[in-house]
N, C-alpha and C positions, 0 to 999 in steps of 0.2 A: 904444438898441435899435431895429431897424426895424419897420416896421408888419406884417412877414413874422414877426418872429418871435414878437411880441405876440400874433399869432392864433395859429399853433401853440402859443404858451402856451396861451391862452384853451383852445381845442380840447381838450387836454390835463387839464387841470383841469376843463373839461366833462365827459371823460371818466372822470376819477376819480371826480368827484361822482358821476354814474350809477351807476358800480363799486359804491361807497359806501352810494347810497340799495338798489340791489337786496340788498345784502350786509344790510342792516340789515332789509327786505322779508322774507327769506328767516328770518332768525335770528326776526323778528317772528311770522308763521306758525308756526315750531313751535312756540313757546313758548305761543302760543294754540293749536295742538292738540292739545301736552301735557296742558295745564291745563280743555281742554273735555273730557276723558278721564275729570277728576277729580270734575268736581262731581255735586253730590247730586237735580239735576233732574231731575224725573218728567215725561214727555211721553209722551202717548198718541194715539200716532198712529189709532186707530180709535177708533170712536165707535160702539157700540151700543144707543144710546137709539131712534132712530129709523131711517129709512129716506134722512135725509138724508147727502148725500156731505160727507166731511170736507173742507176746504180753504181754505184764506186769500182765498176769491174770494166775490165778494156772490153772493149766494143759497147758498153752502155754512154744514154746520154749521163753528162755530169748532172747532180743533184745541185739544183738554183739555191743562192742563198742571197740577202742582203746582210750588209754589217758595214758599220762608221770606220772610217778610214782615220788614221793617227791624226791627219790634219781633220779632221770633223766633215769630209763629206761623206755620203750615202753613197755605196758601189753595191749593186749585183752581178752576178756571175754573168747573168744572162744579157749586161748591157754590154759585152764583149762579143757576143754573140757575131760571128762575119771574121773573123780572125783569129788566130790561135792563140792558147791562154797556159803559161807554166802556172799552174796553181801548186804554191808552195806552204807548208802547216810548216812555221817554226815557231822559237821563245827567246826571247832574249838571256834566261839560265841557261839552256842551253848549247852546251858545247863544240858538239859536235854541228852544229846551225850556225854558231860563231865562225865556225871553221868555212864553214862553202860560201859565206856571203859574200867575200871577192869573186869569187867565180861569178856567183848572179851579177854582182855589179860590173864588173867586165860585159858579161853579156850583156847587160842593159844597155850600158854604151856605146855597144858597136851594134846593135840590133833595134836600138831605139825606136829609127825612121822607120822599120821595116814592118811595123805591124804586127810586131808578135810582144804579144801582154804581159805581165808577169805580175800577180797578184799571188804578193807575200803573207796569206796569213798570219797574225800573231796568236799563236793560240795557248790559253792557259795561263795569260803572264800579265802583269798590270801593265795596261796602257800607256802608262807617263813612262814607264821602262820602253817601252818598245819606242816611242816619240822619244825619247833621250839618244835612246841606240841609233836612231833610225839618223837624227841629226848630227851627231859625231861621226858616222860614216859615211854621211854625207845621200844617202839612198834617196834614190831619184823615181825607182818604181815604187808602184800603187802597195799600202800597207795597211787590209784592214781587219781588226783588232776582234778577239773575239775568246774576250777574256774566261768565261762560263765554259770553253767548248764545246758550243751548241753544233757550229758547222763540223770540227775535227771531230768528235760524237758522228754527224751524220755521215761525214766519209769514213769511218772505221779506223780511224788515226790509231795504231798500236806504238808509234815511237817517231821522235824527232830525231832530224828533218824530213818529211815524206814529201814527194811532190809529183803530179800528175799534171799529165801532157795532153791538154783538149785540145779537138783539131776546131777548125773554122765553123764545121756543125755541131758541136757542143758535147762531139763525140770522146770519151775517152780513150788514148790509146796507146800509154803507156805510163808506167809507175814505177817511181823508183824511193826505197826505202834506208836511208841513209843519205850520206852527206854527196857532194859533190866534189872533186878536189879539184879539179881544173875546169874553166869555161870550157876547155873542147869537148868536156863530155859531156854538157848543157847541148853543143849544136850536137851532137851526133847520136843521143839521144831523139832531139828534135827532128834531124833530118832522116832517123831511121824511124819514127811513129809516123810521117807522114804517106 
């Protein structure tokens, strides 16, 4: 076979694959906006505590949401409200989320008594995976699920792990996009958004 026709293969089968990935794109999408139709998330897009503007940006208040926790109870953002809250979007696919979870868990346990929250979304990933993860690691903070990404949708989640720093008023005041590698940059994060 000559080198003319090998490319026109090649070309050809590039061209299908493309076909292929878009065709799979396209069936992908509705199937996730069938299924964001379905679920039982509560997001509240206003916020009438204060006088602050709602919005995923530092100095905005954070955007309220409710959603069921791995163990099956109901949490809202705003029932944390008086205290400061790491709100963390991760998955258990996830990688690079695998990787910072000792850091959170470290922090958890030496920061426990102290009042400072730490609501680990899971977002995008089935349920009974995050409650499997969540018990083989033994995780002790709040984990709730929100499998449709209604809530990471309303914070503008572009990539896991993303996690913002709410102070005591429900204020945002830092975001960080990527993993964690050590708990000390958990507190020092923390103690520089304060």
């Amino acid at each position: 076979m000559s080198d003319a026709k090998i490319n026109q293969l090649l070309w050809i089968l590039l061209l299908i694959i493309i076909i292929l990935i878009s065709i799979i794109a396209v069936i992908d999408l509705a199937v996730h906006a069938k299924s964001a139709a379905v679920g039982q998330t509560i997001v509240n897009r206003t916020d009438t505590r204060n006088d602050s503007k709602v919005g995923t940006k530092i100095g905005f208040a954070a955007p309220d949401f409710t959603l069921q926790t791995v163990d099956g109870r109901q949490v809202s953002l705003s029932d944390y409200r008086g205290k400061p809250v790491i709100l963390n979007f991760w998955a258990s696919w996830c990688g690079p989320c695998r990787y910072e979870v000792p850091s959170f868990k470290s922090f958890h346990d030496k920061y426990e008594n102290e009042g400072i929250s730490i609501l680990a979304v899971n977002t995008q990933d089935n349920p009974d995976s995050a409650l499997a993860y969540a018990k083989a690691d033994g995780l002790k903070f709040t984990i709730p699920v929100d499998p449709q990404g209604k809530v990471s949708s309303l914070y503008n989640i572009r990539g896991l792990p993303t996690t913002y720093f709410i102070d005591e008023n429900g204020i945002i005041t830092s975001i960080k996009i990527g993993p964690f590698m050590f708990m000390e940059e958990i507190e020092e994060r923390l103690n520089s958004s304060r």
